[in-house]
Structure formats: C-alpha cells, structure tokens
N, C-alpha and C positions, 0 to 999 in steps of 0.2 A: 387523460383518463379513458380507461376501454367500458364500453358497453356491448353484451353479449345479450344478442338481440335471437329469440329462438321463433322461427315459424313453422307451421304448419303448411308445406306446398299441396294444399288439396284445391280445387277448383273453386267450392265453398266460401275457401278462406282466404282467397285473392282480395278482396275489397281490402282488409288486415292488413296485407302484408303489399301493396300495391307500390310499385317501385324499389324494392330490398332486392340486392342485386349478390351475386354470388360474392362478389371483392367488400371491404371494409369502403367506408366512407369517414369523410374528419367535416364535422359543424362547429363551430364555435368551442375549437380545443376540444371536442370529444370525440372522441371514433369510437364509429358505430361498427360492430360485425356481426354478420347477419348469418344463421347458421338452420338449416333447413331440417325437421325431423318429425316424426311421428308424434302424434299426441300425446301419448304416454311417455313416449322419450324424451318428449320437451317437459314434462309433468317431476321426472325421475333428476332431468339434469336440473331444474331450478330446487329443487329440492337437495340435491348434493353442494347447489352455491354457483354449477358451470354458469348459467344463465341467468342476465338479470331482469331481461324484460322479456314477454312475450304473448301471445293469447292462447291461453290455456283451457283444456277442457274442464269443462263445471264440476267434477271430481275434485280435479289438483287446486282447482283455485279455493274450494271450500278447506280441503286442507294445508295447502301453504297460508290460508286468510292473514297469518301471524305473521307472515313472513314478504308477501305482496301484496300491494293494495290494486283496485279496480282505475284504470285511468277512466272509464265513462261506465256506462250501462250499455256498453255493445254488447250482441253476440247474437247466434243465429238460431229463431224460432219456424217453429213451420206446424202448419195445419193439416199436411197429407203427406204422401210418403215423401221419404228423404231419397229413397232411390240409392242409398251407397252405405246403407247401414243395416245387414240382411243375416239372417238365421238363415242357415242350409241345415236340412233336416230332414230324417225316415216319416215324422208322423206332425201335426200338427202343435204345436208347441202347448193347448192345453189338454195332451196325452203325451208329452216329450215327459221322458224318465233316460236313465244312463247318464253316459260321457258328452260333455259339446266341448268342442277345439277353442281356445279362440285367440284371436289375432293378435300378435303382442302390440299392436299400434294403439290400441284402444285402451282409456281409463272409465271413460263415462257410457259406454255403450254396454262396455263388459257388466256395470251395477244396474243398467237400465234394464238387461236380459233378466237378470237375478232378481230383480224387483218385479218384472214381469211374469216370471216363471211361479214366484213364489207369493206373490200378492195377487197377482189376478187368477191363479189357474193350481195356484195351490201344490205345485210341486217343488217341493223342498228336500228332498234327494240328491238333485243332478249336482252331478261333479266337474269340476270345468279343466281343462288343462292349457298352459298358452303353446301359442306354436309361432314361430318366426315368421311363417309366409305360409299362404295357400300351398305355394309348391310343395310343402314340406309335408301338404296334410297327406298321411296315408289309406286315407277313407274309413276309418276305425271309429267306434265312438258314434254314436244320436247326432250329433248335430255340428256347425260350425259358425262363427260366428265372426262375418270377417267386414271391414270397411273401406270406405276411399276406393280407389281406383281397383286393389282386389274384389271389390264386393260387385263394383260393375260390369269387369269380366267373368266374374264367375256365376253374375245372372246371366250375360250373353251368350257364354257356352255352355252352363249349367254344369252341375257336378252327381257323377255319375251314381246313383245309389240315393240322394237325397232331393226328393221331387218337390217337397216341400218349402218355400220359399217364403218367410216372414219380415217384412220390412220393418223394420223395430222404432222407424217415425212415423209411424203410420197413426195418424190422427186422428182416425176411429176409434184404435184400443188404445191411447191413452185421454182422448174426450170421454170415452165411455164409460171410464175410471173414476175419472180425476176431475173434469167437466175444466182441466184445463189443459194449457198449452203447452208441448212437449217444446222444451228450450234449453239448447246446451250452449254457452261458453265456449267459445274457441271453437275447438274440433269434436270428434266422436270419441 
C-alpha cells in the first residue's frame, strides 16, 4: 500500500517533516512517499484525493475536517511576529483600499489578511488577486501579500513603491483584537 505523504519544506515546519527524504521509504508493507509543496498545494492536492497525509494549513484542515482527521493538537502558535508572513504595501493596511497580490502558496494567511482588513480596520472593498511568485508581481495593485522564504527576501531587499511592511503574526494586532493567540496548523 502507498502513502502519499505532503509537506510543507518551510523552515517552520522542519520539526513536522523531520527526516522525509526526497526517495519513497517501505515500513512494515507500506511505502511511504513524501512529496514537498506549498500550503495551499498541499491543501488543493488532499482535497482532489492526491494526498493522504500531511500537515496542513488551519484553513484546509477545517475544511477537509470530513475528510481528515487530526493525528495530535500540533501546530505552530506565536506571540510576536512571524517574520515570513508580510503585507507589502503604499499605505498602512488600516487606510489599504484597492488591489493586493497574493501569493498562491498561502490558504490561511490569504483569510487572515481579509479578516484583518475587514474586522479590524473596516475595509471591505479590497480586491485580492493570486500570483504564482513574487517575480511575477509587476508592482500594480496596493498591496502584496507573500510568505516563507519569499516573504524573507522581499523584506531584505524590499520592494520598490511599497514602504510599508505589515507582519500579519504580529502579536500585537491580533492580542489586541482577540486577547488571543494567533495559531495556524501546518503552514501559512
């Protein structure tokens, strides 16, 4: 029997996925294959059936709930910024109106934005569109919203036209909310 095993190679979600190697593995009659992908893609392929195990963003797990169950109460919470999960943007996100890009990696960062924009700051307006990669963005559009290893280089070199930089774990705006702890499942 095959087990199609999806992860998330983010730095984050190393603990998860600690020892899955690029090649199949066989335990006791079962092989294991381990297949490396963005959170959303692993979100899209357990849902079409490709995948049957994996740690999933707090989005996908809530809606696959019928279809996977939880093996423990992992996942990773945090009280200050996350550092890899960032709005790029013209103006402060509670004066953001327009277009924001965003990543197609992301399921729970992209609802976290929107619950952000629109519960705490009251803008319900903005339009989002996805985009495959940073590279791809052509600077058009209020905002961007990108994660994991894009979001790191695109704090370090910064991106031209959008000075404004919102860490979307930032522990402040949602203690200050919610008086609790921003915590996703899996990835961003």
């Amino acid at each position: 029997m095959i087990i199609r095993v999806g992860y998330i190679p983010y730095l984050n979600m190393a603990p998860f996925h600690q020892g899955f190697g690029p090649e199949s593995c066989e335990i006791n009659g079962f092989r294991f294959e381990f297949h490396p992908m963005s959170p959303r893609t692993l979100g899209l392929e357990a849902e079409k059936g490709t995948i049957d195990a994996g740690a999933m963003s707090l989005v996908d797990c809530l809606k696959l709930a019928e279809t996977f169950e939880p093996v423990g109460s992992f996942g990773i919470g945090l009280k200050r910024d996350a550092q890899s999960v960032l709005v790029f943007s013209k103006k402060p996100l509670a004066d953001f109106d327009g277009v924001c890009a965003v990543t197609d990696e992301t399921s729970t960062s992209f609802r976290l934005l929107q619950i952000l924009l629109e519960a705490r700051y009251g803008r319900t307006g903005v339009r989002y569109g996805r985009i495959a990669s940073s590279m791809l963005f052509d600077g058009e559009g209020d905002g961007l919203l990108l994660i994991g290893d894009e979001a790191l280089k695109a704090k370090r070199d910064g991106i031209r036209g959008f000075p404004v930089v919102t860490d979307l774990g930032q522990g402040v705006v949602w203690l200050a909310k919610t008086a609790l702890c921003l915590c996703a499942l899996g990835g961003a």
